[in-house]
N, C-alpha and C positions, 0 to 999 in steps of 0.2 A: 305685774300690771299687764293688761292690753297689748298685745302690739301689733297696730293693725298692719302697717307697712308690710308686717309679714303674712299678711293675709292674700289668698290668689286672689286673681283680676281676674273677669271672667271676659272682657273684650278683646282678649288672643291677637294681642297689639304690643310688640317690642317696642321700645324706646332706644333711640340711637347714642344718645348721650343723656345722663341723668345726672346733677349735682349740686355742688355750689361755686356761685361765679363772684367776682371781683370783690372777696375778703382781702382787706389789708393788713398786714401781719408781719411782723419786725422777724428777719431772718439774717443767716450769717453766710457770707457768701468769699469765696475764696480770693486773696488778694493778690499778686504776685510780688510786690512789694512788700506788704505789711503782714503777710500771712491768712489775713481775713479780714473783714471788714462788715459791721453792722449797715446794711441797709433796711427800709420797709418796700414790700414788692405787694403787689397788688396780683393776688394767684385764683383760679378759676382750675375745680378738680371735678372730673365725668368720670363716670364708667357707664357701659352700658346694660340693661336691664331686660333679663328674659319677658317673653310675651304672658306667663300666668302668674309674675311678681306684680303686685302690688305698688311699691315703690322701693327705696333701699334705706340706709340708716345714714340721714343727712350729718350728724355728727361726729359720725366715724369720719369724715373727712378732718374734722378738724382738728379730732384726736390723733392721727398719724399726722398732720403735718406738724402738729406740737411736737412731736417725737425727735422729726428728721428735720427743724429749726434753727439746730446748731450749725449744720454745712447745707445750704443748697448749692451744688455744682452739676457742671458735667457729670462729674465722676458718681454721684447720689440719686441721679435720677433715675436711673435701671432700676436699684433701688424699691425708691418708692413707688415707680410703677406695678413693680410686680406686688409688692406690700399692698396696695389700694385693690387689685386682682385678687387679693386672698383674701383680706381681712370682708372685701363688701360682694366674695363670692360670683366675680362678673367674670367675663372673658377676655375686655377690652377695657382698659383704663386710658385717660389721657390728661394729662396736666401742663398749664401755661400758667409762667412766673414773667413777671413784669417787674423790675425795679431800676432807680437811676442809682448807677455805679460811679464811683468817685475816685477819680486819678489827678496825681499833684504833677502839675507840669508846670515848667519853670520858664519866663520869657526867654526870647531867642538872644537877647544882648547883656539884659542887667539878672539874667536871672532870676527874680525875684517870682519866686514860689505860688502858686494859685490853686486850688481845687475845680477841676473841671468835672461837668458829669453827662454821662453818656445811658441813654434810655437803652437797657438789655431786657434781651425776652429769651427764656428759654421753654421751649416748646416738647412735650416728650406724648410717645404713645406705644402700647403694650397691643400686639394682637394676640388671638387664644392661641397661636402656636407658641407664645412666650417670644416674639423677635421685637427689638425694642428699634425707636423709630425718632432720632434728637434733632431739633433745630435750635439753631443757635443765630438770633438775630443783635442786629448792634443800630442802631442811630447814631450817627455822628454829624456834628455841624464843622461847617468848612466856607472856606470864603472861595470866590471867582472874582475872575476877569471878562470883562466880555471881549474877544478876540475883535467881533467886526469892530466894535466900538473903539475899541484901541488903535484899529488901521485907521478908519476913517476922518477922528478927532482931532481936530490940530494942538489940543491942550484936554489932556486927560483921557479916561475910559470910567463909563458905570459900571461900578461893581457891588456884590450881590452877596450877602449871607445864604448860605444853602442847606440844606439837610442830605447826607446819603445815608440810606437804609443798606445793608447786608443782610441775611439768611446766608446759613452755613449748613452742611449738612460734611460731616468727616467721620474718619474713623479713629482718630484716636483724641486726646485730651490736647486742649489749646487754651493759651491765654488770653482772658480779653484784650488784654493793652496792646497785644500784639495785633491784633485784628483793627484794633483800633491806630495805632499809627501805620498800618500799610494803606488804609482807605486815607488819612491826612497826608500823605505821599502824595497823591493822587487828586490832588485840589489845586488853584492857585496857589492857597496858602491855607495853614490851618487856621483854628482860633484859640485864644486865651483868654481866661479871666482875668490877667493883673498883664497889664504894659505902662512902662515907661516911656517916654519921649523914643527914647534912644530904641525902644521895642517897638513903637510905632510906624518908626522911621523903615526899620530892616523889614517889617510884615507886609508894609506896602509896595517897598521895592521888590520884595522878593514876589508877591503876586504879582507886578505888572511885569515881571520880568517874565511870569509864567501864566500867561492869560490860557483860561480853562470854559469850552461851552457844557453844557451840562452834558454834549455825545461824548466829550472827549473826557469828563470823569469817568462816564459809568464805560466806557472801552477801556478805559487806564487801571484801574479796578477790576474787571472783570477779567482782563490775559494778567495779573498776579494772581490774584485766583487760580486764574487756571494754569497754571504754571505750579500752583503749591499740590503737590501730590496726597497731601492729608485731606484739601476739600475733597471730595465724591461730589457734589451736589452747590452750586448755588444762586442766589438771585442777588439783583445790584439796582438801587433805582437813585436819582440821584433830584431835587428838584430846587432852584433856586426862586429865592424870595426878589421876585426883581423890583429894582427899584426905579425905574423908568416905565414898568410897565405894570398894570391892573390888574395883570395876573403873574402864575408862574412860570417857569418854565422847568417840562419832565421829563426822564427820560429812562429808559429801564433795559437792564438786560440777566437773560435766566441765562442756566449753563445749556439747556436745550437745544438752544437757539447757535452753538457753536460747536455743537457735535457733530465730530467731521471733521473741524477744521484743523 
């Protein structure tokens, strides 16, 4: 049959990124607890395309991710980037995996067992020199205190469900759970899916006891970072859902921005 995609283009016009975007698709993704774990990720694969190509073969994408399905990690993504550079003949490939990850975290009094889930992105890119290029991002939700609220109040302090985002950029292999309780560290107080009384009780004294503004996560967060010798590279933004007020409040900090110090 026909194939025109491989026919030259005569408008001597590259394309920067060529693929397909936000397919969802059941993958297997490394666990530290269980070994692995079934999630579905929402994944988007480019390479880029010479100026007298035509287009490229959109279904080779889907056939290599069929392949490498069983594990997507850290360690698989070198991988398949260079895999997607041969098989679709580019120079540059780049792929971004999106899924919610699932970790069993037990209340802080009665124990009682919950599945929590944390939005992860993993981000990878291939230049034609072959040097491969990972981000490793995490969302995690976290509670606060408002500090002023807390001095000022003569009975209570507003407090706030919040979102902190991560990007990692390192050099060797890391856990998520592990990235994910050093940013929980780093909050008033985390959060759970299953509390009892008696969980209630300890979550909320232990936030008021450690009132957090959103500068003083993304600072608390960002010197453990930087203090861990595997990141290279990261970004920290942290932003609460306030509930006094119509909007949010944000705050962010890159590793850029403390170079030097």
């Amino acid at each position: 049959m026909k194939d025109v995609q491989s026919q030259r283009d005569e408008r001597n016009l590259p394309i920067d990124k060529v693929g397909i975007k936000n397919l969802r698709y059941p993958i297997t993704v490394l666990d530290r607890e269980q070994g692995r774990q079934q999630t579905v990720a929402d994944i988007s694969m480019y390479v880029d395309l010479p100026h007298d190509a035509k287009g490229t073969h959109m279904s080779r994408f889907v056939e290599m991710l069929h392949l490498f399905r069983q594990e997507v990690s850290l360690r698989s993504f070198s991988t398949i980037l260079q895999e997607m550079r041969t098989l679709l003949e580019a120079e540059r490939a780049h792929i971004d995996v999106t899924f919610p990850y699932f970790v069993e975290k037990k209340a802080p009094v009665s124990a009682e067992p919950g599945l929590m889930d944390y939005t992860c992105t993993i981000s990878g890119s291939i230049s034609p020199e072959g040097r491969t290029d990972l981000l490793s991002t995490v969302r995690v939700p976290v509670m606060s205190v408002c500090p002023c609220s807390l001095e000022i109040s003569e009975i209570g302090a507003h407090t706030q469900r919040g979102m902190v985002t991560v990007s990692v950029r390192f050099r060797k292999f890391f856990w998520i759970e592990a990235l994910i309780q050093r940013i929980e560290k780093c909050a008033s107080s985390d959060v759970f899916s299953v509390l009892k009384r008696v969980d209630e009780k300890a979550v909320t004294e232990q936030a008021f006891r450690n009132p957090k503004f959103v500068e003083d996560i993304v600072r608390d967060v960002a010197l453990s970072l930087k203090e861990d010798g595997n990141i290279t590279w990261f970004s920290v933004s942290a932003e609460n859902y306030e509930s006094i007020h119509n909007h949010s409040a944000f705050a962010q900090i890159s590793s850029e921005s403390l170079d030097g110090m």
